[in-house]
N, CA, C, O and CB atoms as a CASP TS submission, in Angstrom:
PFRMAT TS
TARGET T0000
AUTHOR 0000-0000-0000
METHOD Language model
MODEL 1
PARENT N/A
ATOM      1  N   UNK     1     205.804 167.000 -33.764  1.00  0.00           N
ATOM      2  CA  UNK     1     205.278 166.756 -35.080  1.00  0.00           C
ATOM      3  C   UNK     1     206.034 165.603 -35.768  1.00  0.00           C
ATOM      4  O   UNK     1     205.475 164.656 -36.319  1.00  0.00           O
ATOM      5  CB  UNK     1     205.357 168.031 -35.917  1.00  0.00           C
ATOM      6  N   UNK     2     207.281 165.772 -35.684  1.00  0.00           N
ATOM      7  CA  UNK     2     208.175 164.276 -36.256  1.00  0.00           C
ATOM      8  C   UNK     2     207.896 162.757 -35.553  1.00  0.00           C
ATOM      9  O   UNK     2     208.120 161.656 -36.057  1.00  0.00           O
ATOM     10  CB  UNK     2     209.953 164.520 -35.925  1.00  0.00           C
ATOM     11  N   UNK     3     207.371 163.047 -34.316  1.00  0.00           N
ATOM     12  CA  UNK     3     207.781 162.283 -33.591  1.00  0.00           C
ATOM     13  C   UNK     3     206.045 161.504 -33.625  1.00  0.00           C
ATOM     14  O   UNK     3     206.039 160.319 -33.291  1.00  0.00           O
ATOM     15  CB  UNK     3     208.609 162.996 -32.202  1.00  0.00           C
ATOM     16  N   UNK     4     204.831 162.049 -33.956  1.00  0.00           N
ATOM     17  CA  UNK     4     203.614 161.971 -34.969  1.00  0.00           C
ATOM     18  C   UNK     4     203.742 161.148 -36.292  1.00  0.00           C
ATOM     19  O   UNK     4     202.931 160.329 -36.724  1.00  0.00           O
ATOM     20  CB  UNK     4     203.279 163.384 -35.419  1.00  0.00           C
ATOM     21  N   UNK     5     205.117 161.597 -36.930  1.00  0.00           N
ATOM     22  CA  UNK     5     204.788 161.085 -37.878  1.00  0.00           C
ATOM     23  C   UNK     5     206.213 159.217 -38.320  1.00  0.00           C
ATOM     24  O   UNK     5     206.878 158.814 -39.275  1.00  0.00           O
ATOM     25  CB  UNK     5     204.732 162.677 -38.960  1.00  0.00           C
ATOM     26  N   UNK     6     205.977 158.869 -37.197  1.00  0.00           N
ATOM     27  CA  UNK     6     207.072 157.730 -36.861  1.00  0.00           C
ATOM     28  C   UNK     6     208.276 158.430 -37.483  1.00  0.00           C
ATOM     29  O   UNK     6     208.861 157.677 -38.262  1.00  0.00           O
ATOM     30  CB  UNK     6     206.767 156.072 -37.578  1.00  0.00           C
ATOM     31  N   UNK     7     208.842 159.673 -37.376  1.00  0.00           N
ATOM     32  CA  UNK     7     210.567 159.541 -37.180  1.00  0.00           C
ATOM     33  C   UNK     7     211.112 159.988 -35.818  1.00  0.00           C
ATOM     34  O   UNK     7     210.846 161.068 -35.290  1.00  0.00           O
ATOM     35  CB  UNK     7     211.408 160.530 -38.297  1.00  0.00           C
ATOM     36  N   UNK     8     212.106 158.793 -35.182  1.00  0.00           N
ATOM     37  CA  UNK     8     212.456 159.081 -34.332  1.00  0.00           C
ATOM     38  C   UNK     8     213.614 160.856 -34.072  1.00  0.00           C
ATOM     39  O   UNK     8     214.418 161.326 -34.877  1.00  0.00           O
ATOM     40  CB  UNK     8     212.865 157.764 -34.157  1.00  0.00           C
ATOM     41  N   UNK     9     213.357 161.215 -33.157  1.00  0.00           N
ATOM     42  CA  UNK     9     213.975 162.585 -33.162  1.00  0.00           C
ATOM     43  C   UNK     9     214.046 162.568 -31.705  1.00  0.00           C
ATOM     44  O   UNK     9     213.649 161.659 -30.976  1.00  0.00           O
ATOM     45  CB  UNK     9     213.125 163.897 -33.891  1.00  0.00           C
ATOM     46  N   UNK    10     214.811 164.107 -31.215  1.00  0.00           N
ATOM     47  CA  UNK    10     215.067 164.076 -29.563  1.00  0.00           C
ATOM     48  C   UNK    10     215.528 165.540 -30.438  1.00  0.00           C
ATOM     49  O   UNK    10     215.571 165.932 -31.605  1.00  0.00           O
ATOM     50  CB  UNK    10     216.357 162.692 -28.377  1.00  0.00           C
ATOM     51  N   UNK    11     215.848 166.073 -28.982  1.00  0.00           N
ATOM     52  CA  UNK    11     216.333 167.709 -28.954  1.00  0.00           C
ATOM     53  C   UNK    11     216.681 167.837 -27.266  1.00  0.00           C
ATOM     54  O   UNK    11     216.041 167.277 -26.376  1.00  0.00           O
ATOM     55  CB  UNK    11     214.814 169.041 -29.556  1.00  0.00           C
ATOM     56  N   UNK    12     217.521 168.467 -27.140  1.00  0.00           N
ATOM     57  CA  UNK    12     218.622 169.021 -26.051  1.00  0.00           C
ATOM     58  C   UNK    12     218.188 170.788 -26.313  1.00  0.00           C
ATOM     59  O   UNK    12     217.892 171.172 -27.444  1.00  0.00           O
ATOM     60  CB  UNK    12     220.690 168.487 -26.564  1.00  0.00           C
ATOM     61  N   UNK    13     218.203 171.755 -25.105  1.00  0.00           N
ATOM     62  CA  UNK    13     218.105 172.783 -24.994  1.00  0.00           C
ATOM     63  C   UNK    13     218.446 172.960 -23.524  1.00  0.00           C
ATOM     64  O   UNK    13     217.918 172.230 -22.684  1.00  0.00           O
ATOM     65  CB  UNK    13     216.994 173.166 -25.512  1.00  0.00           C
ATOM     66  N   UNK    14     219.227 173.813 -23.221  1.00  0.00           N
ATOM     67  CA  UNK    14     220.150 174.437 -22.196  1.00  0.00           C
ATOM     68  C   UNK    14     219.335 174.762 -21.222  1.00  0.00           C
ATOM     69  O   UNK    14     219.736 174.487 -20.091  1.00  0.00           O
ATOM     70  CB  UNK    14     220.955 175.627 -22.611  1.00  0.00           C
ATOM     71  N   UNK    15     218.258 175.291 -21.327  1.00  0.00           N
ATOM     72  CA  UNK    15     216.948 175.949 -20.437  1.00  0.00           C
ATOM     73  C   UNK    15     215.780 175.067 -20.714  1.00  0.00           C
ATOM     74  O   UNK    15     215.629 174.482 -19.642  1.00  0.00           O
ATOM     75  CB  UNK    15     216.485 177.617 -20.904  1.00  0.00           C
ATOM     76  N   UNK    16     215.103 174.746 -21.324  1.00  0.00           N
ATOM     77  CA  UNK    16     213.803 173.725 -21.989  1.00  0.00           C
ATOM     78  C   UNK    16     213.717 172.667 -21.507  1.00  0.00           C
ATOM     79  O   UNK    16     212.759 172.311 -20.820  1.00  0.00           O
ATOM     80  CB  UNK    16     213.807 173.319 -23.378  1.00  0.00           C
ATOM     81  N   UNK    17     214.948 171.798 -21.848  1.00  0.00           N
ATOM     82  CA  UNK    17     214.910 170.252 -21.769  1.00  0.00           C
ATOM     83  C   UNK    17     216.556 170.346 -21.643  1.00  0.00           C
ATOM     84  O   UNK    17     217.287 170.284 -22.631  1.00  0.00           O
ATOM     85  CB  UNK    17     214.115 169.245 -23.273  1.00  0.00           C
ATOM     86  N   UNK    18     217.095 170.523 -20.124  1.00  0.00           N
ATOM     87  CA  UNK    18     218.356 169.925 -19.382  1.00  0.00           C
ATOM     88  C   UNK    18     219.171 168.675 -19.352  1.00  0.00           C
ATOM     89  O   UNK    18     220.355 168.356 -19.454  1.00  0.00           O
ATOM     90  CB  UNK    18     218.102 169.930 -18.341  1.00  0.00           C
ATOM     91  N   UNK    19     217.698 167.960 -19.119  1.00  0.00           N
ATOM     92  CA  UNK    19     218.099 166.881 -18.725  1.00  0.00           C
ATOM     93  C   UNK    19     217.768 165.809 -19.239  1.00  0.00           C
ATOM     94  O   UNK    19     217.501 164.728 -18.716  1.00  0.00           O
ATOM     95  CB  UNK    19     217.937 166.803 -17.766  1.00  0.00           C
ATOM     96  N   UNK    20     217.809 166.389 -21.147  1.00  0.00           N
ATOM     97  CA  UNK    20     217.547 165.378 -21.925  1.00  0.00           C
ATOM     98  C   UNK    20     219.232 165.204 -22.111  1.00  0.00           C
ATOM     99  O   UNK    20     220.067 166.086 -21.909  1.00  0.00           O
ATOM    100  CB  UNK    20     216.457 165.690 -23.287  1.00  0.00           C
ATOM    101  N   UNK    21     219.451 163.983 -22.499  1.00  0.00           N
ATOM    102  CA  UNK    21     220.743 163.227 -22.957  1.00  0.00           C
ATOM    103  C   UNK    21     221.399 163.848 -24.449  1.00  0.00           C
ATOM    104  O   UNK    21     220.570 164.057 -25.335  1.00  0.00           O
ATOM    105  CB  UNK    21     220.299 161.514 -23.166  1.00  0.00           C
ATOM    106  N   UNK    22     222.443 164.062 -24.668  1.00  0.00           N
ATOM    107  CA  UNK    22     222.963 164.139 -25.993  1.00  0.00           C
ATOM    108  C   UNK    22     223.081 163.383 -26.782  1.00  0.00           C
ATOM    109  O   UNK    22     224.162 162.940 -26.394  1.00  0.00           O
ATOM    110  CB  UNK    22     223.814 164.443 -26.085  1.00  0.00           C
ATOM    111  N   UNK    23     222.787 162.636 -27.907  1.00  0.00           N
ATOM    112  CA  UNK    23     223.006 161.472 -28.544  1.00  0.00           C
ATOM    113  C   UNK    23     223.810 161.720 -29.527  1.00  0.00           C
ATOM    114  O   UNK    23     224.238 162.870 -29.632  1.00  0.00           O
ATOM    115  CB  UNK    23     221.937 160.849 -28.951  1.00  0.00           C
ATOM    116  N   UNK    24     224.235 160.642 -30.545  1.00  0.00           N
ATOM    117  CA  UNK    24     224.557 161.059 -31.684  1.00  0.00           C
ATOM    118  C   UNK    24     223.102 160.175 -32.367  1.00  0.00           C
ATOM    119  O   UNK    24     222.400 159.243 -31.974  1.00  0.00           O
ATOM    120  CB  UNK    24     226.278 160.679 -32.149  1.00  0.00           C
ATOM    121  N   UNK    25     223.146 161.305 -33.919  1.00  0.00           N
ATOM    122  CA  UNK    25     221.847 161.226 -34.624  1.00  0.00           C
ATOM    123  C   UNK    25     222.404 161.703 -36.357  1.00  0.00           C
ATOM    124  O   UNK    25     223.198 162.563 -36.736  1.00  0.00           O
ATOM    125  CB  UNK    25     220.533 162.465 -33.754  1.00  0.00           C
ATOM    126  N   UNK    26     221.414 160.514 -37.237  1.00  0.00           N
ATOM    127  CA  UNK    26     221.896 160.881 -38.432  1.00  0.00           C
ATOM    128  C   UNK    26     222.280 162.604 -38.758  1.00  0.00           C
ATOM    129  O   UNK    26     223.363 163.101 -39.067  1.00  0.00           O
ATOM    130  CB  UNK    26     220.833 160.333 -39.337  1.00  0.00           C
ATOM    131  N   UNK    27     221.033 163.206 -38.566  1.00  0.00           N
ATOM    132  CA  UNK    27     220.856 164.550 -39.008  1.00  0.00           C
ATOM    133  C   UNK    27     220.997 165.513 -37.264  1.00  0.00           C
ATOM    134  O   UNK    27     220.266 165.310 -36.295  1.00  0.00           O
ATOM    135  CB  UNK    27     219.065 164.650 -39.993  1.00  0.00           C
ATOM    136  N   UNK    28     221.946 166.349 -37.330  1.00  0.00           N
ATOM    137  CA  UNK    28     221.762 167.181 -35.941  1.00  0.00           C
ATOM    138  C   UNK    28     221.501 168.606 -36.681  1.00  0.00           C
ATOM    139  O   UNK    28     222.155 168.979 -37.655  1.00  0.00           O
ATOM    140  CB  UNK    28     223.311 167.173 -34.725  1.00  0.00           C
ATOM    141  N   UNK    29     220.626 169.221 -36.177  1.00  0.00           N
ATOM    142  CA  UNK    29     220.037 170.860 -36.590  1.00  0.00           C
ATOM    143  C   UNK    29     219.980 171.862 -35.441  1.00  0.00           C
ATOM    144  O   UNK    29     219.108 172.114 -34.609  1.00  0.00           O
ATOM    145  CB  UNK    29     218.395 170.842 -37.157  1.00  0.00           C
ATOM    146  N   UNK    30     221.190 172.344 -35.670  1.00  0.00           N
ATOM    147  CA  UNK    30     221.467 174.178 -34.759  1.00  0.00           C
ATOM    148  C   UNK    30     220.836 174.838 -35.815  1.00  0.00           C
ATOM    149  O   UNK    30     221.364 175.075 -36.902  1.00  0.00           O
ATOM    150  CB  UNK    30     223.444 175.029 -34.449  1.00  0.00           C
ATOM    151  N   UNK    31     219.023 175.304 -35.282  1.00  0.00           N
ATOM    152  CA  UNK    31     218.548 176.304 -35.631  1.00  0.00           C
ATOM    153  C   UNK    31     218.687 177.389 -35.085  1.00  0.00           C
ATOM    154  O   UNK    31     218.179 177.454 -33.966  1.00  0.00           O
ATOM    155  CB  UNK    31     217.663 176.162 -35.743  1.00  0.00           C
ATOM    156  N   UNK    32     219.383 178.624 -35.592  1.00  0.00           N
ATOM    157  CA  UNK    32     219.447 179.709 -34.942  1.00  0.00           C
ATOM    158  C   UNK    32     219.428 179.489 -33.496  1.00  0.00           C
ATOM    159  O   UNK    32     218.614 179.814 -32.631  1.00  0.00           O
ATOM    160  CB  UNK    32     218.496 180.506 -35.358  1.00  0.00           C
ATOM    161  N   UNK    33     220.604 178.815 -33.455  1.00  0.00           N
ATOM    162  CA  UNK    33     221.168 178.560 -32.057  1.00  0.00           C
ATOM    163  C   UNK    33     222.426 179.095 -31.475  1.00  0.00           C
ATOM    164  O   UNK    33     222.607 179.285 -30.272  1.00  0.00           O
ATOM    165  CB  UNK    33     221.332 177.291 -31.940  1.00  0.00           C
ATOM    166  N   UNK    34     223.372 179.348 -32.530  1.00  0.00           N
ATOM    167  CA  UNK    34     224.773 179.691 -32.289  1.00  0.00           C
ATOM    168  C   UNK    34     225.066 181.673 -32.482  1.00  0.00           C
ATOM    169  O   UNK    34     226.086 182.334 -32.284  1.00  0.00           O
ATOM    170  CB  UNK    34     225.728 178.616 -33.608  1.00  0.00           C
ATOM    171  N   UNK    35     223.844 182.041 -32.881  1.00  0.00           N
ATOM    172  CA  UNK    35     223.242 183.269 -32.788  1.00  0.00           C
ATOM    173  C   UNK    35     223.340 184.099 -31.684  1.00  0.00           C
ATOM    174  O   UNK    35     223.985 185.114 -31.424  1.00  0.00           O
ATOM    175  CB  UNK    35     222.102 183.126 -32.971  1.00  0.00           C
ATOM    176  N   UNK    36     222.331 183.232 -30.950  1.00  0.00           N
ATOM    177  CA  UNK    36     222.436 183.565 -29.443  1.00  0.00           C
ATOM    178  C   UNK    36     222.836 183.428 -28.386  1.00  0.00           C
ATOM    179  O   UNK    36     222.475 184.049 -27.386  1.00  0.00           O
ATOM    180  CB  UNK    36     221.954 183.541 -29.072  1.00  0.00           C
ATOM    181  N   UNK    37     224.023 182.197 -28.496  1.00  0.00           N
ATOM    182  CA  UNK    37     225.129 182.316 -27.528  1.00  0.00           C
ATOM    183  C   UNK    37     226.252 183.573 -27.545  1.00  0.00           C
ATOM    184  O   UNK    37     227.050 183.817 -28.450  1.00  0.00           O
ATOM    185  CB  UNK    37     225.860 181.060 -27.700  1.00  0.00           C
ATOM    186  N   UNK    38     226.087 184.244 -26.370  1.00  0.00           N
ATOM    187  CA  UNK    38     226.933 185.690 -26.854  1.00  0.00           C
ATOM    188  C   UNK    38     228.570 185.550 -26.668  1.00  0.00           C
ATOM    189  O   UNK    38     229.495 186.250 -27.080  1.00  0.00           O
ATOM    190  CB  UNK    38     226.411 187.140 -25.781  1.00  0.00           C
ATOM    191  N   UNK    39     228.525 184.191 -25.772  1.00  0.00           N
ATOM    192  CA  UNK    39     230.173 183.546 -25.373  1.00  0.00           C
ATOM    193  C   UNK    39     231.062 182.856 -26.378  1.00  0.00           C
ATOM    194  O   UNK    39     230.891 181.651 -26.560  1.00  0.00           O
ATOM    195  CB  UNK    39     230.090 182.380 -24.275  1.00  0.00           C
ATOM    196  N   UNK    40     232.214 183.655 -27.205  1.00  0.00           N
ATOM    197  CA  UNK    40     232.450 182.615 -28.375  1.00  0.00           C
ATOM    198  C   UNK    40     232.759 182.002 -27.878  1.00  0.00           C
ATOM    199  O   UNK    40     232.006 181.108 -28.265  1.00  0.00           O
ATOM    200  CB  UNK    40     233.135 182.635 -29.412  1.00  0.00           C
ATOM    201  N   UNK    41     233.617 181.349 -26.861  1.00  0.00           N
ATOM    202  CA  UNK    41     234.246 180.239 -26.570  1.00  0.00           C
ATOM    203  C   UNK    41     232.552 178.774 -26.366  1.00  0.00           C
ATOM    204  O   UNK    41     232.413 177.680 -26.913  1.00  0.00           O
ATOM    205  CB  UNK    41     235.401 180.763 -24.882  1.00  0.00           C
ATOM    206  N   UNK    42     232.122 179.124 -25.897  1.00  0.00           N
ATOM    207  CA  UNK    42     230.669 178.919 -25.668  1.00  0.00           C
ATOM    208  C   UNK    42     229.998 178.249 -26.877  1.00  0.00           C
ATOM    209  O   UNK    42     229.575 177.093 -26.865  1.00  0.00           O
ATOM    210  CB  UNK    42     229.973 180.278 -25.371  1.00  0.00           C
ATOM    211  N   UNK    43     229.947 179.034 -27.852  1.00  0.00           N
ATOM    212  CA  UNK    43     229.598 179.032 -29.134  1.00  0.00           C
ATOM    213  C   UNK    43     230.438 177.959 -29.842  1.00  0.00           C
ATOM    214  O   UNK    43     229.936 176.935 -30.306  1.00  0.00           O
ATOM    215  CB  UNK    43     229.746 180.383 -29.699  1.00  0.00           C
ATOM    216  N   UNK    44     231.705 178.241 -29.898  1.00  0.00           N
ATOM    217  CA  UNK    44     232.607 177.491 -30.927  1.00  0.00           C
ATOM    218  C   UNK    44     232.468 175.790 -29.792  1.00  0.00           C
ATOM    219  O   UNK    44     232.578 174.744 -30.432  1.00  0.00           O
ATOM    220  CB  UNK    44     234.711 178.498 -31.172  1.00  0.00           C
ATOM    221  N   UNK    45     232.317 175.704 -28.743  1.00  0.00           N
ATOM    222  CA  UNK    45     231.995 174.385 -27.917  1.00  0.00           C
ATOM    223  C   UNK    45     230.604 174.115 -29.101  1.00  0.00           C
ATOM    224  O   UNK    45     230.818 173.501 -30.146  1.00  0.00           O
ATOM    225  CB  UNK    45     231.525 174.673 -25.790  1.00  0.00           C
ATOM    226  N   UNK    46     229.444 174.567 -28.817  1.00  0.00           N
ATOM    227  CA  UNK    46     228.046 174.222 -29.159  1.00  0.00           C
ATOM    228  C   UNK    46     228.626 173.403 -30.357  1.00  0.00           C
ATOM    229  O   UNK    46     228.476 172.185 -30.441  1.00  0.00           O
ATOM    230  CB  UNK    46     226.861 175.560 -29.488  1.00  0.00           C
ATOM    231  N   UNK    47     229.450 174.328 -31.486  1.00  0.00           N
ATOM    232  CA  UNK    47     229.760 173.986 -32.826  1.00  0.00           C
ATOM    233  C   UNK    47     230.342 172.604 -32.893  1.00  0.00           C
ATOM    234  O   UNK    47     230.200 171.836 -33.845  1.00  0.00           O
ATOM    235  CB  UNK    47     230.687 174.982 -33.416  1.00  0.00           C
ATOM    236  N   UNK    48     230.959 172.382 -31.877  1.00  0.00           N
ATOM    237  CA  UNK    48     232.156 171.833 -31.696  1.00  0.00           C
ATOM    238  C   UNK    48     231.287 170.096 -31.619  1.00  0.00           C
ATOM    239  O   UNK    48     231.428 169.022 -32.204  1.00  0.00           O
ATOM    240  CB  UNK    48     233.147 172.605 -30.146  1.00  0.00           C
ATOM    241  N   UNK    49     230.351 170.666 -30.503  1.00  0.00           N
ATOM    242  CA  UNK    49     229.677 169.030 -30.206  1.00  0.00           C
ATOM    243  C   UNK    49     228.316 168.726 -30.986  1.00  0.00           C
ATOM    244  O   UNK    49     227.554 167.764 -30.890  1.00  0.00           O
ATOM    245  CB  UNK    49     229.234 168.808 -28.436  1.00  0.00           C
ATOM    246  N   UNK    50     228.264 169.901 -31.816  1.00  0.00           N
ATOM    247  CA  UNK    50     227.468 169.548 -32.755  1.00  0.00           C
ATOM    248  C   UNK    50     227.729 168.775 -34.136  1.00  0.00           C
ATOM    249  O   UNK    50     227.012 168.150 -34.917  1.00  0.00           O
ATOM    250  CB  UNK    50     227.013 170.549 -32.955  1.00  0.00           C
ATOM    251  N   UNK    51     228.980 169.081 -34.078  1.00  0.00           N
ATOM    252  CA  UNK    51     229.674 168.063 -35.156  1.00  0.00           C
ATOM    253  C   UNK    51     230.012 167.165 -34.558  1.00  0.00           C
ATOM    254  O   UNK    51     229.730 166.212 -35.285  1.00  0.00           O
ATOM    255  CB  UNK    51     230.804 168.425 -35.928  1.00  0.00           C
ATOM    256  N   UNK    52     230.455 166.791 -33.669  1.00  0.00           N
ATOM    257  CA  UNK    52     230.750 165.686 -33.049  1.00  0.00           C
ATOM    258  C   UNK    52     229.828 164.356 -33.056  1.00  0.00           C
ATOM    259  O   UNK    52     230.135 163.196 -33.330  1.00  0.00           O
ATOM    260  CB  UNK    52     230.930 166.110 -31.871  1.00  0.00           C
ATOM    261  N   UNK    53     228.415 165.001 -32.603  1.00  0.00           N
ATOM    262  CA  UNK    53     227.097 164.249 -32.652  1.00  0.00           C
ATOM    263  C   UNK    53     226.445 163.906 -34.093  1.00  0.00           C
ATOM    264  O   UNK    53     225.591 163.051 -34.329  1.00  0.00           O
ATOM    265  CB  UNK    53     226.080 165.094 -31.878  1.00  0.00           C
ATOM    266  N   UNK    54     227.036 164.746 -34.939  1.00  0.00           N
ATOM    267  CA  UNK    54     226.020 164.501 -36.638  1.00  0.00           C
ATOM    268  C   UNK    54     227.288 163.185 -37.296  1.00  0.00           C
ATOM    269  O   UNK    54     228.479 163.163 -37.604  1.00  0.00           O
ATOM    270  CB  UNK    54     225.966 166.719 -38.209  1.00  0.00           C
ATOM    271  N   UNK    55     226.117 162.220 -37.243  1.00  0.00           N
ATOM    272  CA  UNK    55     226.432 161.325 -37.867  1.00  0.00           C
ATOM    273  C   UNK    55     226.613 161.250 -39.471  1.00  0.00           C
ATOM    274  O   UNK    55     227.495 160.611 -40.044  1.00  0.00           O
ATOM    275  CB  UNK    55     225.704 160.629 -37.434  1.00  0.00           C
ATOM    276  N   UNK    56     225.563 162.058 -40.108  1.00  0.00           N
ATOM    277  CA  UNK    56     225.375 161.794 -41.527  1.00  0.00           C
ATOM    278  C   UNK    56     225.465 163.543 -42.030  1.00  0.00           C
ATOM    279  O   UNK    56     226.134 163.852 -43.017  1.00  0.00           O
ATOM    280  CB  UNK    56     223.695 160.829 -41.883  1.00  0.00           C
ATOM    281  N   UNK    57     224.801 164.457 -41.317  1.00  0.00           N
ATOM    282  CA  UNK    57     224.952 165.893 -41.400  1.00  0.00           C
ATOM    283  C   UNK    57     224.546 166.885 -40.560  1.00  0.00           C
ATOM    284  O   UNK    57     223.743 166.341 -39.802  1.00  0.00           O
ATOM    285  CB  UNK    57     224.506 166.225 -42.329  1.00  0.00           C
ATOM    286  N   UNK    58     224.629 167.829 -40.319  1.00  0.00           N
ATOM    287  CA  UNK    58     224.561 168.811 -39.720  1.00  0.00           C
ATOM    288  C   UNK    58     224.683 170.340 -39.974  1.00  0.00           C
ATOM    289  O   UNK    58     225.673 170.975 -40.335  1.00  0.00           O
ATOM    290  CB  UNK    58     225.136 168.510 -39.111  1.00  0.00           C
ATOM    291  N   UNK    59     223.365 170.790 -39.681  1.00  0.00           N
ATOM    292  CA  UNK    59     222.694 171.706 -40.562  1.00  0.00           C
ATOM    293  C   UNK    59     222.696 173.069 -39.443  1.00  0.00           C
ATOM    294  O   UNK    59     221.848 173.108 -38.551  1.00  0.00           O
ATOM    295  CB  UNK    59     221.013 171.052 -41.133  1.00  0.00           C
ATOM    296  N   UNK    60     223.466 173.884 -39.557  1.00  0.00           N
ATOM    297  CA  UNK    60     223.640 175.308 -38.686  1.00  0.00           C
ATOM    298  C   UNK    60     222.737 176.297 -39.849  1.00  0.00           C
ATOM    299  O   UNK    60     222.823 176.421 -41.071  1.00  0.00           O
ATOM    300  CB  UNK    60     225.694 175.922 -38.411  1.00  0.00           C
ATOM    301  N   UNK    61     221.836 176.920 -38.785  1.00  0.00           N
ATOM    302  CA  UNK    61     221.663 178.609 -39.314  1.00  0.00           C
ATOM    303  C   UNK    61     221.643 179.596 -38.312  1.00  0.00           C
ATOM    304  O   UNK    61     221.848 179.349 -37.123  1.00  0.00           O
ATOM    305  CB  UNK    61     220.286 178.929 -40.077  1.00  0.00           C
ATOM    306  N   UNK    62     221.451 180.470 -38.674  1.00  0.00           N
ATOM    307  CA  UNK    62     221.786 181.790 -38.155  1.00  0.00           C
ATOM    308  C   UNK    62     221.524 182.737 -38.219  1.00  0.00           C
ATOM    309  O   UNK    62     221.720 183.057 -39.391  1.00  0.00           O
ATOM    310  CB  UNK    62     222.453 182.095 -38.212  1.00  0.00           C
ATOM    311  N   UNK    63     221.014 183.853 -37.483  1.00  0.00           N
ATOM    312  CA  UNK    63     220.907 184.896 -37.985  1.00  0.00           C
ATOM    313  C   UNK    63     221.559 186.325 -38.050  1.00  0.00           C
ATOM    314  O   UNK    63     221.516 187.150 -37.137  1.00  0.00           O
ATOM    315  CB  UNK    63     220.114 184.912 -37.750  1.00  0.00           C
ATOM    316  N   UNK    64     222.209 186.502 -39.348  1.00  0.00           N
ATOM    317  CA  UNK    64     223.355 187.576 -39.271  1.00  0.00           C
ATOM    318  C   UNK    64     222.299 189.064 -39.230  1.00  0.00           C
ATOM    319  O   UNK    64     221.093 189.309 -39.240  1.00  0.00           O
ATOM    320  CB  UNK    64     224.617 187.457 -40.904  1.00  0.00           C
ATOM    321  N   UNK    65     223.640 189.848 -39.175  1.00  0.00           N
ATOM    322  CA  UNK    65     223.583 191.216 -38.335  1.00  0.00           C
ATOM    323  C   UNK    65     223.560 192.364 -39.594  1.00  0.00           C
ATOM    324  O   UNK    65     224.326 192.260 -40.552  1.00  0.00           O
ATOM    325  CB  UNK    65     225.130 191.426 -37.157  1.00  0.00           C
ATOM    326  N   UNK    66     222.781 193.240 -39.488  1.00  0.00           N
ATOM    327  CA  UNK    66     222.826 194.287 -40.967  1.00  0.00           C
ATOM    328  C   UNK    66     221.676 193.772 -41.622  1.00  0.00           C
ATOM    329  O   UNK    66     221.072 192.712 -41.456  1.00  0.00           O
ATOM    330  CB  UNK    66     224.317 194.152 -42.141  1.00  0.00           C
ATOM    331  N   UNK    67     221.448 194.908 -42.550  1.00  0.00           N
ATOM    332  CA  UNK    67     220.468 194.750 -43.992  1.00  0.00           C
ATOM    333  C   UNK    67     221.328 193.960 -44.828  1.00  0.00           C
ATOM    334  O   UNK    67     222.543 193.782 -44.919  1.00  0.00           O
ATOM    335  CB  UNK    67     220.032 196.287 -44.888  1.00  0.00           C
ATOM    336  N   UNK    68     219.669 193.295 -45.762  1.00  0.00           N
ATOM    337  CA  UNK    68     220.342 192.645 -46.917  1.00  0.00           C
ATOM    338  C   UNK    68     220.554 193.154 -47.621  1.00  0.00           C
ATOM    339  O   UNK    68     221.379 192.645 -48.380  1.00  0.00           O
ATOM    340  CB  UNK    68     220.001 191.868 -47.473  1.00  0.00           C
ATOM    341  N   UNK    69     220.056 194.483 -47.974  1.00  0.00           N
ATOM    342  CA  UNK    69     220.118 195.445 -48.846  1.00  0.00           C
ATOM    343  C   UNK    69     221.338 196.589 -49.299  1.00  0.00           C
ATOM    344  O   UNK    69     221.360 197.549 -50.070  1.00  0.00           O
ATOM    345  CB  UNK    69     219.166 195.976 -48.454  1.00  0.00           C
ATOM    346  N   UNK    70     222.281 195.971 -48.426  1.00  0.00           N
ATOM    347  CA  UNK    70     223.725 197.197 -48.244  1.00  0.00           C
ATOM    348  C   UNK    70     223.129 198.021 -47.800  1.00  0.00           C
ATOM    349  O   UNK    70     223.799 198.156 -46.776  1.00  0.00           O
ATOM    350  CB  UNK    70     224.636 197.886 -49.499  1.00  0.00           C
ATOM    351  N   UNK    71     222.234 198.862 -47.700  1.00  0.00           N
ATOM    352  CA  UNK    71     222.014 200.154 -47.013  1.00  0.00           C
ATOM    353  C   UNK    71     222.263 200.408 -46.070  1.00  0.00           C
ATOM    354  O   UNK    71     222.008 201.535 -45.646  1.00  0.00           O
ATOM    355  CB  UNK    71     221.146 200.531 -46.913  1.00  0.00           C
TER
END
């Protein structure tokens, strides 16, 4: 869809797309990515070269564990 609307973009995924290249890029986005690595060491790497690669920012989410509700 970005890539439709002339902004250049790319994406890396472990299983999906291998043997796409890592770049660095203004904006890098770990969507609910660091979630599901169950390896911290693993995890804190992902983090690690995800900052490495964000040129201008870099945008992590996640999805935590429990109700929002305290209950």
């Amino acid at each position: 869809m970005l890539s439709d609307q002339g902004i250049i973009c790319n994406g890396w995924d472990p299983v999906y797309r291998p043997d796409t290249q890592k770049c660095p890029a203004d904006v890098v986005n770990l969507g609910f990515v660091l979630n599901v690595v169950e390896d911290l060491d693993e995890r804190t790497e992902a983090l690690k070269q995800a900052w490495q690669l964000a040129r201008r920012l870099l945008i992590v989410a996640a999805r935590g564990v429990g109700r929002l509700n305290g209950s």
